[in-house]
Steps between C-alpha positions, in 0.01 A plus 500: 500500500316187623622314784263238428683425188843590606443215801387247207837553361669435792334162546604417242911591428573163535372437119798738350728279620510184269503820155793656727706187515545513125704805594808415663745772333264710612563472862855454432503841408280609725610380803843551331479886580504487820766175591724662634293631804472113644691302685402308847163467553286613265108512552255493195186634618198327251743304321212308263680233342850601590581573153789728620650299761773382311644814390494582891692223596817623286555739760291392795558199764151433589157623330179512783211478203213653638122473341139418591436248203617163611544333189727711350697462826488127471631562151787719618598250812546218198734679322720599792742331778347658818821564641494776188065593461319525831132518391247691730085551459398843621250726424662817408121670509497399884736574797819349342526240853665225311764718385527621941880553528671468129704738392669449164854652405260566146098520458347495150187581403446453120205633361322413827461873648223657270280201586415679877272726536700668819870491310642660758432286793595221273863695400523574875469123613714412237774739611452373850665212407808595359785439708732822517710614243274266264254570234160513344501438159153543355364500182136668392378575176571824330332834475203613670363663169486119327239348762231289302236242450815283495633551802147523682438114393880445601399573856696851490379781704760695326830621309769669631688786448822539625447790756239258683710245538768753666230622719410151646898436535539809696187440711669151570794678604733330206750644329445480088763368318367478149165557285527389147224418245549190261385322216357833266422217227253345815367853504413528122317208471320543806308875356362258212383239745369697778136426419560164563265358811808262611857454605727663269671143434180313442455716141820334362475112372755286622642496177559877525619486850812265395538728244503788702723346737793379210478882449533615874896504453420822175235654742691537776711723286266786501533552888810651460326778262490824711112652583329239339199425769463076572233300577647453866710674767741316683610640830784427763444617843755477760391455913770752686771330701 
């Protein structure tokens, strides 16, 4: 693994987001599976280009949108009564002082974890910030076994299996509440892409991303198939009372 490479992808996340907005059924599902875990204030922890907030705000009263890139914060603040978005500019690679006293009734952290090399300080921190009785709902990509060129140049240090995501819940002292792996299509067409030296959504045109996302509604489908392994895990963590 080179961290040379996997820090170049970092850098640069921010370019996924403008093939990512062609996807908006996508994060209605998404996001979807885990809606019924929010309500108050919910936290999202490198929110890019807050392609998700609106899905939270069916449940939740107030979203704190948290991210180092400050355009794509500027872009979520124009979308957004503040009274409903609070924007904030933090370095989650640093010693998380902007975020000094938050506490969020939920925390998400999509697809944000297997970018950290130490995942388990980063887990930790982000537990430390749920208020009790709340949640962590996190979501990492799928399957330890699957790690690639692909997710190198996406900045990944890693997939995840299930039982490593339990182990940095119970080191975190949080209780888990679900683990479930989603979109098996994902997973498919991710072994014949694998080789690819970019983010997995950069190797579809945008005609084939509004393609794919007309069909998210059929895809979705397949979750519901028993065994079949995904190209993600979500998982819901709850903070003890």
């Amino acid at each position: 693994m080179g961290n040379s490479e996997i820090e170049s992808g970092n850098r640069t996340y921010h370019e996924a987001q403008s093939h990512m907005e062609m996807l908006p059924n996508y994060f209605a599902w998404t996001y979807g599976k885990f809606e019924n875990f929010l309500r108050g204030d919910v936290i999202e922890l490198g929110c890019g280009a807050g392609l998700g907030i609106n899905i939270c705000l069916n449940k939740a009263a107030r979203v704190i949108a948290v991210d180092y890139n400050e355009e794509l914060l500027r872009r979520v603040s124009s979308q957004y009564p503040a009274k409903q978005v609070r924007t904030i500019q933090a370095d989650l690679c640093g010693d998380w002082q902007e975020l000094s006293g938050l506490q969020g009734d939920a925390v998400i952290v999509m697809d944000v974890l297997e970018h950290f090399a130490d995942d388990a300080e980063f887990f930790s921190k982000a537990a430390g910030i749920v208020k009790p009785g709340g949640y962590l709902i996190v979501k990492v990509p799928a399957r330890s076994a699957l790690y690639s060129e692909m997710d190198q140049a996406s900045g990944h240090f890693r997939r995840y299996d299930a039982d490593r995501l339990s182990m940095l819940a119970q080191a975190s002292n949080l209780r888990t509440i679900r683990l479930s792996q989603i979109n098996p299509v994902g997973g498919l067409v991710y072994r014949f892409k694998n080789k690819n030296k970019t983010n997995f959504s950069k190797t579809f045109s945008p005609a084939q991303l509004k393609f794919i996302n007309a069909l998210i509604p059929l895809i979705a489908l397949f979750d519901m198939l028993p065994l079949l392994p995904g190209l993600s895990i979500v998982g819901v963590f709850q903070r003890p009372q």
